[in-house]
ROTI-994216 format. One record per residue (C-alpha): residue number from 1; residue in three letters; x, y, z. Coordinates in Angstrom, 2 decimals, decimal comma. Layout:
% residues N
[NUM "Ala" [X Y Z]]
...
END
This chain:
% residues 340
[1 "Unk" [0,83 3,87 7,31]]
[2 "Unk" [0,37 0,16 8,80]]
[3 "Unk" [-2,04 -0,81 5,53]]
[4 "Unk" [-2,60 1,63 3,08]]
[5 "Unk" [-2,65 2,20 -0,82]]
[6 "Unk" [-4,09 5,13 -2,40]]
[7 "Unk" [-5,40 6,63 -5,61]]
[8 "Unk" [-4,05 8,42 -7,63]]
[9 "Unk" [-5,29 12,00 -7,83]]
[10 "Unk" [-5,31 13,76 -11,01]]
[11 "Unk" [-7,95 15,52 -13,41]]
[12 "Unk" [-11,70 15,09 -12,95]]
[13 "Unk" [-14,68 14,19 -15,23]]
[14 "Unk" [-17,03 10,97 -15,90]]
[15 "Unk" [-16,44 9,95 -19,20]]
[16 "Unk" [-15,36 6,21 -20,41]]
[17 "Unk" [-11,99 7,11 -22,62]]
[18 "Unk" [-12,44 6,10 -26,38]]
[19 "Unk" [-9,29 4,15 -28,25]]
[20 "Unk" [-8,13 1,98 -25,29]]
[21 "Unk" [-7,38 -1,16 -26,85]]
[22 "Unk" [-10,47 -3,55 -24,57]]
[23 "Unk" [-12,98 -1,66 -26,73]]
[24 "Unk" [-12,37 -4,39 -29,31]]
[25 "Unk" [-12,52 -7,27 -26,94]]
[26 "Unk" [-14,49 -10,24 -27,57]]
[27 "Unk" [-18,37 -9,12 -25,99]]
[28 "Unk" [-18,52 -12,45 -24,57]]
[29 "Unk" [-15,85 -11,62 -22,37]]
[30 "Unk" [-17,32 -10,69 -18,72]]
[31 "Unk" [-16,24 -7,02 -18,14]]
[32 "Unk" [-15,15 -6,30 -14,66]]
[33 "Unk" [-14,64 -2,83 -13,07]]
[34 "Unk" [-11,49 -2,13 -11,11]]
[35 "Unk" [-12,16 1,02 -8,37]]
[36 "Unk" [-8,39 2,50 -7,05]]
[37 "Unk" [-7,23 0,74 -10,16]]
[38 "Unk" [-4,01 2,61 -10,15]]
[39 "Unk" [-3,31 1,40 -6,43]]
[40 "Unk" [-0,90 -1,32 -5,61]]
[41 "Unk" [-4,05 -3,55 -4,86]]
[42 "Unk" [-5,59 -2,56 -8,29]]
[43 "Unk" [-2,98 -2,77 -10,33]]
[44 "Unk" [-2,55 -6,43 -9,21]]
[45 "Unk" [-6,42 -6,94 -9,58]]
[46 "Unk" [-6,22 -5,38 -13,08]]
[47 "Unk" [-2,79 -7,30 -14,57]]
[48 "Unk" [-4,21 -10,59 -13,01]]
[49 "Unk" [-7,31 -10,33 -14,83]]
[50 "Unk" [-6,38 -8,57 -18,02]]
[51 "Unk" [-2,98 -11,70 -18,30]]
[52 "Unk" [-5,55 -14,39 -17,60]]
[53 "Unk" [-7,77 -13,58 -21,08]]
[54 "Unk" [-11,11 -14,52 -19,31]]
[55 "Unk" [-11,69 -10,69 -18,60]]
[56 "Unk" [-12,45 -7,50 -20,14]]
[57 "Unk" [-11,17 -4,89 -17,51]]
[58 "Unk" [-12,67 -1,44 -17,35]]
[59 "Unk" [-10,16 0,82 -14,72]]
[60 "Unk" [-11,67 3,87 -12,71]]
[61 "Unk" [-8,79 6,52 -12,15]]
[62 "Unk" [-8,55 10,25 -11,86]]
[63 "Unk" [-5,80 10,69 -14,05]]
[64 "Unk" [-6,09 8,65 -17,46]]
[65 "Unk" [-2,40 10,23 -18,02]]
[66 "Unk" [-0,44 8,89 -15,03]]
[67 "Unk" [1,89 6,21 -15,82]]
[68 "Unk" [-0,16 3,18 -13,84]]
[69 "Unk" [-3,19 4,12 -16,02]]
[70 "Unk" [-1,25 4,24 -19,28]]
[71 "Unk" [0,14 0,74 -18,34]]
[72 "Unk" [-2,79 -1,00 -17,62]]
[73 "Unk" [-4,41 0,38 -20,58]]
[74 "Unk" [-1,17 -0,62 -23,40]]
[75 "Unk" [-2,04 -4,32 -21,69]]
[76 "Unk" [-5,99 -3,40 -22,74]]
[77 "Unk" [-8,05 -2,05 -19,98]]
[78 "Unk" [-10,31 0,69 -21,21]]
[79 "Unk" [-10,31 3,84 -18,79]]
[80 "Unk" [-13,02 5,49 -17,02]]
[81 "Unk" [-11,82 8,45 -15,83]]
[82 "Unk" [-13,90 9,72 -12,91]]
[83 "Unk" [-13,23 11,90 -9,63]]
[84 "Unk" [-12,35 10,07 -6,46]]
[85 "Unk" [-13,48 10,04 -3,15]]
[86 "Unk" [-17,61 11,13 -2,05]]
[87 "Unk" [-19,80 12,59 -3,71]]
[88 "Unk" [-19,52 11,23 -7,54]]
[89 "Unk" [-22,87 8,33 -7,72]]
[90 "Unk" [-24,05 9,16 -11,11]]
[91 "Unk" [-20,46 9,01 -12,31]]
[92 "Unk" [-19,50 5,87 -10,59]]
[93 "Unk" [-22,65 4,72 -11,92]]
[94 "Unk" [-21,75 4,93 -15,61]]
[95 "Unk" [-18,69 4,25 -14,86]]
[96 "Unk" [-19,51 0,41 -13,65]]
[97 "Unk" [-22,86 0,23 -15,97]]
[98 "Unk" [-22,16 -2,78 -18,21]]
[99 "Unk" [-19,66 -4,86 -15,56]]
[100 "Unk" [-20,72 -7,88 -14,73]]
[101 "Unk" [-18,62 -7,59 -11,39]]
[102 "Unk" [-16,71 -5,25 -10,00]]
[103 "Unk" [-13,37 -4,79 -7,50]]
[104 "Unk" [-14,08 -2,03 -4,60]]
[105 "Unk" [-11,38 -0,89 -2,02]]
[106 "Unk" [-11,12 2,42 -0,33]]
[107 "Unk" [-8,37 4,62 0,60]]
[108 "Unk" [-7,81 5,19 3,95]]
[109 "Unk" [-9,43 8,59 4,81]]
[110 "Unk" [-9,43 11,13 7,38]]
[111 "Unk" [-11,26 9,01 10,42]]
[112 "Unk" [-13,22 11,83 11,62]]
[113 "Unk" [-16,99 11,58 10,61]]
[114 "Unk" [-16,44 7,86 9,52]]
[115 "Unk" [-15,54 8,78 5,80]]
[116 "Unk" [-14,11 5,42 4,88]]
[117 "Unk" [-17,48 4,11 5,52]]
[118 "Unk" [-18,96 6,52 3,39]]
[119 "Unk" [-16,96 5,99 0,09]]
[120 "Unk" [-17,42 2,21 0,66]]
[121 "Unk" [-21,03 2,80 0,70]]
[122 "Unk" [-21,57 4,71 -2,14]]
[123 "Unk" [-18,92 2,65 -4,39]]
[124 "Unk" [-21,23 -0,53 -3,52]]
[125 "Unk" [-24,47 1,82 -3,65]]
[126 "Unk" [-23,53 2,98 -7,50]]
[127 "Unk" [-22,46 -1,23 -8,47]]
[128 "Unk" [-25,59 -2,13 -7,30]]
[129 "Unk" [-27,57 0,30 -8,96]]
[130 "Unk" [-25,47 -0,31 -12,21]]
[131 "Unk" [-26,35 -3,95 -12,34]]
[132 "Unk" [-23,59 -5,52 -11,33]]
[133 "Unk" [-23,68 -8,93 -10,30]]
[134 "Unk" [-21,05 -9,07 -8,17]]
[135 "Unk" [-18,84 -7,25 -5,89]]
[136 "Unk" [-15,59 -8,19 -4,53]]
[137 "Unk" [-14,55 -5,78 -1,69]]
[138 "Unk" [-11,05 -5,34 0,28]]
[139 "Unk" [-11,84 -5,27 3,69]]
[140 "Unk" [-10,55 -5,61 7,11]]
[141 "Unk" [-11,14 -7,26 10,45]]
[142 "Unk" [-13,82 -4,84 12,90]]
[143 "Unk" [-11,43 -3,55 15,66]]
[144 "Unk" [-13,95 -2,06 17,58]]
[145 "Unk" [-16,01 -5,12 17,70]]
[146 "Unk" [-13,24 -7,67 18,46]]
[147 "Unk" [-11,60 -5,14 21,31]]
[148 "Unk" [-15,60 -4,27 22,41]]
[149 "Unk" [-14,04 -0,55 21,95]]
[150 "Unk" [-10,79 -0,58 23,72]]
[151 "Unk" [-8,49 -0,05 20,33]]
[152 "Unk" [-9,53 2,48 18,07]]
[153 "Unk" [-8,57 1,85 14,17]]
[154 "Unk" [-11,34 3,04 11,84]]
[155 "Unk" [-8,90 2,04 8,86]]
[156 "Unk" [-9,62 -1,42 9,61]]
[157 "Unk" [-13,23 -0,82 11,49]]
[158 "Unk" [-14,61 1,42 8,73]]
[159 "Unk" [-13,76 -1,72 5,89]]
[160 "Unk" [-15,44 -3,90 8,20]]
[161 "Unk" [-18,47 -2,32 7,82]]
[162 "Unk" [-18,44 -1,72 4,30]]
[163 "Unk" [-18,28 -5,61 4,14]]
[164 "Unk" [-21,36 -5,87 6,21]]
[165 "Unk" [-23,24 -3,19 4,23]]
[166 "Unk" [-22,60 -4,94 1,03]]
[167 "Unk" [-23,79 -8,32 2,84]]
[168 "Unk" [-26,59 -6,10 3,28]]
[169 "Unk" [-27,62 -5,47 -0,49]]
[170 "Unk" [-28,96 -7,42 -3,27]]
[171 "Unk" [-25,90 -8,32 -5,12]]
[172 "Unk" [-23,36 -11,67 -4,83]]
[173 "Unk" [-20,50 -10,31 -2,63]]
[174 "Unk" [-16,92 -11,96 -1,31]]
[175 "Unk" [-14,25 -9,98 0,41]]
[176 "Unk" [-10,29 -10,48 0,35]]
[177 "Unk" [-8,39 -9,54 3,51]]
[178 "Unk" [-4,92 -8,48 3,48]]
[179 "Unk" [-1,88 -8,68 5,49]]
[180 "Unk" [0,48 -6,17 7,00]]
[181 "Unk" [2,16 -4,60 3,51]]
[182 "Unk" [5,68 -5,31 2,99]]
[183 "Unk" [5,69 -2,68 1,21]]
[184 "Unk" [5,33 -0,19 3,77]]
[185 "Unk" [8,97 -0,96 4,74]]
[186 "Unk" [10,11 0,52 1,91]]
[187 "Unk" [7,44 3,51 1,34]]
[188 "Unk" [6,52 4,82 4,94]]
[189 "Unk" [8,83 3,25 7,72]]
[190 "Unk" [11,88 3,69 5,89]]
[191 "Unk" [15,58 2,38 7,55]]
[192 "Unk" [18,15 4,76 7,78]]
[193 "Unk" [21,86 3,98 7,96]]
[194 "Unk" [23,94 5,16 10,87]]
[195 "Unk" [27,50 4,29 11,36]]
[196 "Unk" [27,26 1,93 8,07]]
[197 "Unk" [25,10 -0,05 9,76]]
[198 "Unk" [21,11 0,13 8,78]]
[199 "Unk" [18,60 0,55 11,21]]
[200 "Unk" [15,00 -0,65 10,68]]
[201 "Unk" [12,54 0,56 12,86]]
[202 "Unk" [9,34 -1,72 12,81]]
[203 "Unk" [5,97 -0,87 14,22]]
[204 "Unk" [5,94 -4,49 15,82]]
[205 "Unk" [7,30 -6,21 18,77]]
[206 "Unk" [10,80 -7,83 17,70]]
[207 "Unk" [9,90 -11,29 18,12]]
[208 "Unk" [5,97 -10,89 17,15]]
[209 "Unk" [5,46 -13,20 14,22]]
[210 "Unk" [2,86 -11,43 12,10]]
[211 "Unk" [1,13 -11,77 8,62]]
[212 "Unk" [2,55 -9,63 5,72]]
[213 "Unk" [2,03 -9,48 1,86]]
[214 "Unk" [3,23 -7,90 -1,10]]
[215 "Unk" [0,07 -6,11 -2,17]]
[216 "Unk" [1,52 -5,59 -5,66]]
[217 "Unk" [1,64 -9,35 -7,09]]
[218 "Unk" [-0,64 -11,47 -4,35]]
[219 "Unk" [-3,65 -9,33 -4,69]]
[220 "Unk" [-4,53 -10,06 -8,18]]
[221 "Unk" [-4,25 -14,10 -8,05]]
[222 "Unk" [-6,45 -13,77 -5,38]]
[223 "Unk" [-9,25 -11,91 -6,56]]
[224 "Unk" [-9,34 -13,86 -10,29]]
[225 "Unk" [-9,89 -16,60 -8,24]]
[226 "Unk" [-12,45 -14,95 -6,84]]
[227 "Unk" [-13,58 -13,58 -9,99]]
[228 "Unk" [-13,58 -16,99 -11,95]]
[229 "Unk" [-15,69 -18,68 -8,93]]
[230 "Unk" [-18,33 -16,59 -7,64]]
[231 "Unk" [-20,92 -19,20 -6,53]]
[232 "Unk" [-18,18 -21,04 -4,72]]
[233 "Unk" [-16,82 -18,12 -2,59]]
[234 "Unk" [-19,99 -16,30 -2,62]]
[235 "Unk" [-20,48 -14,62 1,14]]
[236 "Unk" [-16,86 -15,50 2,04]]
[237 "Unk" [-13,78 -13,31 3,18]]
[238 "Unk" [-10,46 -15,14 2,45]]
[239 "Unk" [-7,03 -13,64 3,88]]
[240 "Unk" [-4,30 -12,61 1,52]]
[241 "Unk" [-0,78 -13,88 2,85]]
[242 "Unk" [2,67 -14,16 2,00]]
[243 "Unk" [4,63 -14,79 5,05]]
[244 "Unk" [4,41 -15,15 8,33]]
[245 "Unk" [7,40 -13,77 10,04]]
[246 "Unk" [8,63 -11,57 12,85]]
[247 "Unk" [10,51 -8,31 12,82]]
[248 "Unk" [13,43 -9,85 14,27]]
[249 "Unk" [13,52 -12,59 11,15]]
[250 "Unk" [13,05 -9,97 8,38]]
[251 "Unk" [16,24 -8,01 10,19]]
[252 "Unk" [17,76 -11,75 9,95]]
[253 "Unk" [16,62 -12,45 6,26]]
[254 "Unk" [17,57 -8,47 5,00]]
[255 "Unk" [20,96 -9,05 6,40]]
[256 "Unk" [21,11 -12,71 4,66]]
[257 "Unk" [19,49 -11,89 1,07]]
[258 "Unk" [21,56 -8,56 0,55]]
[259 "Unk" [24,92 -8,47 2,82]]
[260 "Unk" [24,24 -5,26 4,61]]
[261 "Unk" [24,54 -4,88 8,30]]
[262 "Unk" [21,56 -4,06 9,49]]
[263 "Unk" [19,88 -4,30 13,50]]
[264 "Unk" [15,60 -3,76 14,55]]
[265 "Unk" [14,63 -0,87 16,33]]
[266 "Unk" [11,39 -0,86 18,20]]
[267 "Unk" [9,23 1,96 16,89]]
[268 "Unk" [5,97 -0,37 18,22]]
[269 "Unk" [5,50 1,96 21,13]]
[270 "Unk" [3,59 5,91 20,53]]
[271 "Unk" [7,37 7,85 22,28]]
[272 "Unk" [9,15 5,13 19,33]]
[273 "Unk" [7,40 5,69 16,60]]
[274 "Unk" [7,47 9,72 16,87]]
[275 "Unk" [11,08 9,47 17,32]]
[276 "Unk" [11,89 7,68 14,41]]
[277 "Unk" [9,30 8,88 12,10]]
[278 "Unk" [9,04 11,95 12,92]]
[279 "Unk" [6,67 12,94 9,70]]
[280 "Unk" [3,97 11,70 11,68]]
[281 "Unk" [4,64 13,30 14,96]]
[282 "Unk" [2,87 16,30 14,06]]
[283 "Unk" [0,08 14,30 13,09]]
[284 "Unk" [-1,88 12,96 16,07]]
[285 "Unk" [-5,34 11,68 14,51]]
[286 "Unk" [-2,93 9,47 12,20]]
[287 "Unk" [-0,42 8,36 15,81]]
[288 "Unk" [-3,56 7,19 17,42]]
[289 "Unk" [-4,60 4,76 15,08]]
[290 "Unk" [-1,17 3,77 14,17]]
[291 "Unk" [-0,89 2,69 17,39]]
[292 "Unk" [-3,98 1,38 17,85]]
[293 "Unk" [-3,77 -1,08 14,76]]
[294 "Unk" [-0,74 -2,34 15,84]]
[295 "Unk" [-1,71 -3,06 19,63]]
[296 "Unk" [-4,47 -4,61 18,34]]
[297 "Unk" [-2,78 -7,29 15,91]]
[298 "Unk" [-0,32 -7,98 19,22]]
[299 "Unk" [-3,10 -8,09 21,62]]
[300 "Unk" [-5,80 -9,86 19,65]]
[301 "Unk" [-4,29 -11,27 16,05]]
[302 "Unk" [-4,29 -9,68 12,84]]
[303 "Unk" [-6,71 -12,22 11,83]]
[304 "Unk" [-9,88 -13,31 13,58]]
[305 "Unk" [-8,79 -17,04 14,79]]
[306 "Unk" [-11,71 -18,26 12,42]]
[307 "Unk" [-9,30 -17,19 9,08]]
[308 "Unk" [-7,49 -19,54 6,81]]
[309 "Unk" [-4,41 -17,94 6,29]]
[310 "Unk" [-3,12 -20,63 4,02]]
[311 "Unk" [-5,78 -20,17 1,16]]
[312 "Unk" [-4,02 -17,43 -0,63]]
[313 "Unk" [-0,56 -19,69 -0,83]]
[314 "Unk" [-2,50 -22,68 -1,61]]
[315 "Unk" [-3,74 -21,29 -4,58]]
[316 "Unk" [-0,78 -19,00 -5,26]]
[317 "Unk" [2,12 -21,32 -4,42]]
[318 "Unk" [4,43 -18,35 -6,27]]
[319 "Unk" [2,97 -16,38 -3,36]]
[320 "Unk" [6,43 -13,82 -2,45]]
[321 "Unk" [7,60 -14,36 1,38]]
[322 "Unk" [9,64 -11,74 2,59]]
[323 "Unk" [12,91 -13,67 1,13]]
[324 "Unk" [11,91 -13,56 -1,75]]
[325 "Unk" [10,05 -10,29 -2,03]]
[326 "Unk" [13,67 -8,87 -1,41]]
[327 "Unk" [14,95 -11,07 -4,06]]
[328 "Unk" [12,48 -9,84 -6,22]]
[329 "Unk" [12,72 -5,99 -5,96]]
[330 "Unk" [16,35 -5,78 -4,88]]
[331 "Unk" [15,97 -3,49 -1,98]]
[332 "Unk" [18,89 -2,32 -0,10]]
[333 "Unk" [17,49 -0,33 2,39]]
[334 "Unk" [16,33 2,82 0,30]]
[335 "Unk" [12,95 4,60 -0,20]]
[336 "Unk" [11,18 3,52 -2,58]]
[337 "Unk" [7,67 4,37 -3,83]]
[338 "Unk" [5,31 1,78 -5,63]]
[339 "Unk" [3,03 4,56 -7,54]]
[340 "Unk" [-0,80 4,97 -6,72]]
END
């Protein structure tokens, strides 16, 4: 998928776990609820706040016994275990009662009936009603509105209007924005090596220079800041960034960083992208908007022109570009999941 991070699925119940280490935080701490805490963007959120000491972190999963929810709680989250997707507002309700702000994002869904939309609503319906004084939401530009409904892409549409539903409510709100996951590279549109040589198929145009991110360590930075400041980035949506680059420069840099032969493949049209992934060529709902996302981000930008795409690396100068995201995890090429 172009963007997405999921939860993880496990058992069900609404029931904050007893023993987990935050239970004998300092009170004074602000408590701070982490929804899709198990997913590469809450697991950032989580570690960031939890490592800056300023926190107490309270994670929503459905499986307190996966190994993302055991982590976060050895490094002191307490655990809220309650079932995922619609349909759960008392739970999510005592699940966030007591935060003083909380971090939403939703999964990306099945499109039909606008479902995204629906979890985003009742995730900011239940804060609300909780008391919470602030939401922070992970949201995404309104393709329908910026193409006036000639690309399709309710994973980013459906976001959108969760952000202007929550602008909509009586709570302090901000909204991070990120780019393209590198990690996708690694967990969806895999290379494959033919001939010793590695090909890497990329939903983009081979010298498109787009945004991308490594969900895993940028999110969290981003959102303590957010966090920490609420009056200051009250109402605002800042962009999460770690490189700007083109597919033909991350062939380039993969070559450089790890001494494998490698060439780009186009898999930005619909025939490309069935050919080389053909897991998702039985799958039309899912092609659609796959294309869709991407035509849109050539066509019209990722990012609204209004963005500033340098806010998340001028207060995260550690930010990873894609050198040094392969630096970092060592990849050769292989698949590789990132959990959640």
């Amino acid at each position: 998928m172009v963007q997405a991070d999921e939860s993880v699925a496990g058992n069900t119940g609404a029931s904050i776990a007893e023993g987990s280490r935050s239970a004998s935080a300092p009170a004074g701490k602000p408590l701070v609820a982490v929804y899709g805490a198990t997913s590469k963007q809450g697991r950032s959120v989580a570690v960031a706040l939890l490592r800056s000491g300023r926190f107490r972190v309270r994670i929503l999963t459905r499986n307190r016994a996966s190994k993302e929810a055991r982590n976060l709680e050895a490094l002191g989250a307490e655990i809220a275990v309650v079932p995922m997707g619609l349909g759960h507002f008392r739970q999510l309700v005592t699940a966030f009662a007591g935060a003083e702000a909380v971090y939403l994002m939703t999964p990306q869904l099945d499109p039909k009936d606008n479902l995204e939309f629906a979890l985003g609503k009742e995730l900011a319906d239940a804060a609300v009603e909780a008391g919470v004084s602030h939401i922070v939401f992970s949201t995404l530009e309104n393709v329908d509105k910026i193409t006036s409904g000639k690309k399709h892409a309710p994973h980013f549409t459906d976001k959108a209007l969760v952000a202007d539903y929550i602008r909509s409510l009586p709570v302090s709100h901000s909204f991070v924005m990120l780019a393209y996951f590198y990690t996708n590279l690694l967990e969806y549109y895999v290379p494959r090596f033919e001939g010793g040589k590695l090909l890497m198929p990329i939903y983009l145009p081979e010298d498109f220079r787009a945004p991308f991110v490594d969900p895993v360590t940028a999110t969290g930075p981003a959102v303590l800041e957010l966090m920490s400041n609420p009056g200051l980035y009250g109402g605002k949506t800042l962009p999460v960034v770690g490189d700007v680059i083109s597919p033909r420069e991350m062939v380039e840099t993969f070559q450089r960083v790890t001494g494998i032969e490698a060439e780009y493949r186009n898999a930005y049209s619909r025939e490309n992208l069935r050919h080389y992934f053909p897991d998702f060529a039985s799958n039309d709902p899912l092609v659609d908007e796959l294309v869709a996302m991407v035509e849109y981000s050539v066509e019209y930008g990722y990012f609204s022109t209004d963005r500033d795409l340098e806010w998340s690396r001028r207060l995260n100068p550690s930010s990873l570009n894609w050198e040094q995201f392969l630096l970092a995890t060592q990849w050769r090429g292989e698949k590789r999941p990132f959990g959640g």
